[in-house]
N, C-alpha and C positions, 0 to 999 in steps of 0.2 A: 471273438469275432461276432459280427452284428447277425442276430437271426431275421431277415427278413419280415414284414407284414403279410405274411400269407396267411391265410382261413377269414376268417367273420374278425374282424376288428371292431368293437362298439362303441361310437362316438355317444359319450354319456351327457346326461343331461347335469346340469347343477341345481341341487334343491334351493326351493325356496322356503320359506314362510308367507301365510297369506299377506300380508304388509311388504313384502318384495326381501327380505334378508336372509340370508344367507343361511341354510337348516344343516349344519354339515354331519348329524348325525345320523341322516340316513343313506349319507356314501356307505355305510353296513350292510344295509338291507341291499343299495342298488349292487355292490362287490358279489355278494351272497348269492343274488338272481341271475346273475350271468354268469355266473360260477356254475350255477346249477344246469344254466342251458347250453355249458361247453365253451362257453368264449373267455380266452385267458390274455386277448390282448386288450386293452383301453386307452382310447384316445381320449383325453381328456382337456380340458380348458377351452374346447373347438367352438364350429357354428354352432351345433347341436346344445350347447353347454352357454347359450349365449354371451360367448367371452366380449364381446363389443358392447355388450349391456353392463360388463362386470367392471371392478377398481380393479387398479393393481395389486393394492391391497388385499382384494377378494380373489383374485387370484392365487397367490401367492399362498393365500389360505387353507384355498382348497387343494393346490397340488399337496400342501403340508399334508391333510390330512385323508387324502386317496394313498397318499405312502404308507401313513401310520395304518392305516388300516390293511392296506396289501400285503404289509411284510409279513416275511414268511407263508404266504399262499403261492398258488403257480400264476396269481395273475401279473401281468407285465404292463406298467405303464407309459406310454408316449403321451408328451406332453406337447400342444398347441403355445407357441408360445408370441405367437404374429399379433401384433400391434399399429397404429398408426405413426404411432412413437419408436423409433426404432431405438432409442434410448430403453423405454419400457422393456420393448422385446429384449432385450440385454438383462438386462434384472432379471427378467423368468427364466430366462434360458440359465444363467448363472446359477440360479435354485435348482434348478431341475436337474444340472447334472450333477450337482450335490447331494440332492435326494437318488440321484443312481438311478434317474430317467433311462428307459432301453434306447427312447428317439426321443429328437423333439422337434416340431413342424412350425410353421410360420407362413403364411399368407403374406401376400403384397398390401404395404401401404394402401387405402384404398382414396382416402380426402385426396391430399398430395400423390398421387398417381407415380410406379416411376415409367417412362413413356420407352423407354426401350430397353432392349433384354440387358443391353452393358450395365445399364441404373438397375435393374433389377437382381442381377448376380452381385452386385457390390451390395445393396442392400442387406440379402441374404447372406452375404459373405459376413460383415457388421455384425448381424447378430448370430449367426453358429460362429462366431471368434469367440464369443463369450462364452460357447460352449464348445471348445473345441474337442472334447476326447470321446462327445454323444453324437451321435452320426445323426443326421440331419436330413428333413423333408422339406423341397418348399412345398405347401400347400396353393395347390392350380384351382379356384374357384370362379372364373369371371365372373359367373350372373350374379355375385354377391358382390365382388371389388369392383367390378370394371374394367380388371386388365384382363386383356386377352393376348397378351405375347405371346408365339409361339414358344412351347415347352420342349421342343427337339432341339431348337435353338441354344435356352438356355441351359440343358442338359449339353451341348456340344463346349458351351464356351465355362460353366462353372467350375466343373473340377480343377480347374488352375487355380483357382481364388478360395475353392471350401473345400477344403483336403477331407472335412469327414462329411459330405455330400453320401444319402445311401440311395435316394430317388427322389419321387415326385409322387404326392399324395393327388391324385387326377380327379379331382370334381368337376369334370369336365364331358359332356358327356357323345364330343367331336372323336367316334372312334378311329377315324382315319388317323389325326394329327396323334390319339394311342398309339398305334400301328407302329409308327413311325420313331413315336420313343421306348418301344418295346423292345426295337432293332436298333438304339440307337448305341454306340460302342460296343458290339455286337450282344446286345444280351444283358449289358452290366449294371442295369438299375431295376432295382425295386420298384414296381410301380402299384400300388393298391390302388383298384376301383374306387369313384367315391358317388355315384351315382346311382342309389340303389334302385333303379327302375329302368337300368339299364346295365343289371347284373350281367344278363345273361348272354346277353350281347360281349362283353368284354372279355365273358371266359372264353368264347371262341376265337377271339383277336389274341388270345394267351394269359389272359390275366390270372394270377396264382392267389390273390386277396383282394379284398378288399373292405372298407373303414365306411360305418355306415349308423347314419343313426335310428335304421330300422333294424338294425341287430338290436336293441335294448327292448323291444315288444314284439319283435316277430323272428326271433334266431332261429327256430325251430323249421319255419320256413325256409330260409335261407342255406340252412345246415341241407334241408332235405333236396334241394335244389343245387346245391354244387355237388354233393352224393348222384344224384341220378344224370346231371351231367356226366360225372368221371366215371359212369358205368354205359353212357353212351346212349341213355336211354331220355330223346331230347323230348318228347310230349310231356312226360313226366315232368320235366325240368321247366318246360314252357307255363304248365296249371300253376308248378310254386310262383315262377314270376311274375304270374299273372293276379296271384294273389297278393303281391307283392304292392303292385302296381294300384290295384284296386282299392289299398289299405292308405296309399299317396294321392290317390284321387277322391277318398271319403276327407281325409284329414286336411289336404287344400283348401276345401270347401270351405271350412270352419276355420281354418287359420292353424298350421301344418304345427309348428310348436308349441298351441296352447293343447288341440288334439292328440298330439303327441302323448305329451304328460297327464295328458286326461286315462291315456293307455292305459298307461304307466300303472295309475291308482287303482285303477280299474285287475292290473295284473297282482297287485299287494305292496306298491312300489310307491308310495305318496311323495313324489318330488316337486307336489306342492306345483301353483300355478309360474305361467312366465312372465319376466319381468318386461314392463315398456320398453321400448315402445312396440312388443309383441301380445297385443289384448287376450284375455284371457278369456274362455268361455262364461257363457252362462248357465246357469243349472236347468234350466231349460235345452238347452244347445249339449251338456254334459248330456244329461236325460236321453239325447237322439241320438247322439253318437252310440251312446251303450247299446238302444234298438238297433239301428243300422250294422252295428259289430256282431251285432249277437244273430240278425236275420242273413247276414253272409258265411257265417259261420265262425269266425275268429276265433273264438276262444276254444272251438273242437281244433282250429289246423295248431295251435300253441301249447295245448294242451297236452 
């Protein structure tokens, strides 16, 4: 039976090399580091991992070797498997549940658009066939595709068409249209948050997880934040968010993914700069971020 996305899921980054390729020996170190801060689920191949920047080849590569390296540990990996190719998405997904993927998620076409929820549930239907026995996320992101179909919709008419359907990864951050598929077949979909600056907001609408790629430099926050939630105690829970928020409004600034991995290095984690068409800082602009992090306190709340 499928174990749900619930706790901190961490949408990983993909190492590079300073020349843009592919570093896959420090999926080690990145396993090791989450390991360490509690998080034993990974999303991998996602936006966070810039899989629209990556081959399929370099895909394919990397889920290879996020396996070799997890087996035998408690960590659990879902694999991203959305493409513009729905051909492509077919090939990852096919890998993935042969590698013994827990899920595996997919995003909308985003060039080619499909313009209503019917084009959209056949889509996803296309490629979870190619993965039929690994239970299946569509991943809901508009501000990055461009689709904004309603997601209660598609959760009402799917299940006919993708028998291993287990929810909707909601990077979305309309919590009403949440609400709505929280309750939708009374209860029966998975839904993990995927908006980390609107954590805390979604635990109160009922959210039980959620997939983020500020679980990779800041889990401790996040861990201490859905803790003082489920103890009732919401000031507490309101300062972790707040520090949440303020670590996406420093990293904005600068360019949220190259900041990001700037973190990263900074935490012992060198996943190396990101690829075009996502600029990468300068060592001047590195230099400020490390001041700004260090005079908000960052590295005592991770610490």
């Amino acid at each position: 039976m499928h174990a749900p996305l619930h706790g901190l899921v961490a949408a990983t980054h993909t190492p590079f090399y300073n020349d843009g390729t592919l570093r896959l020996e420090v999926i080690e170190a990145q396993a090791a580091h989450l390991l360490r801060w509690g998080v034993t689920t990974l999303f991998i191949n996602g936006s966070t991992a810039e899989s629209s920047s990556l081959t399929v080849a370099e895909r394919l590569a990397l889920a290879e070797r996020w396996f070799l390296v997890t087996r035998g540990t408690p960590l659990r990996l879902v694999v991203h498997v959305g493409a513009n190719c729905v051909e492509d998405s077919k090939t990852l997904a096919a890998q993935a549940q042969g590698l013994g993927a827990a899920a595996i998620g997919a995003l909308a076409p985003s060039y080619f658009k499909p313009r209503s929820v019917e084009v959209l549930v056949e889509t996803m239907a296309a490629i979870s066939a190619a993965a039929p026995e690994t239970p299946f996320y569509y991943y809901d992101i508009p501000s990055l595709t461009g689709v904004s179909l309603p997601v209660a919709a598609f959760l009402e008419q799917a299940p006919e068409r993708i028998p291993a359907l287990a929810g909707v990864k909601f990077t979305n951050p309309d919590l009403m249209a949440y609400q709505f598929c929280l309750r939708a077949a009374g209860g029966r979909w998975d839904l993990p948050w995927g908006v980390d600056q609107h954590f805390l907001g979604a635990l109160a609408m009922g959210a039980r997880g959620a997939v983020g790629s500020g679980f990779n430099f800041a889990a401790p926050v996040y861990h201490r934040l859905m803790a003082a939630f489920e103890r009732g105690d919401l000031a507490a829970a309101r300062e972790e968010q707040f520090r949440g928020v303020r670590l996406i409004q420093l990293f904005d600034g600068l360019g949220y993914m190259a900041a990001a991995k700037a973190a990263m290095k900074m935490l012992g984690v060198d996943v190396g700069p990101p690829r075009l068409p996502n600029a990468r800082l300068t060592p001047a602009q590195e230099s400020g971020l490390r001041s700004d992090l260090e005079a908000m306190g960052f590295f005592d709340w991770v610490g």
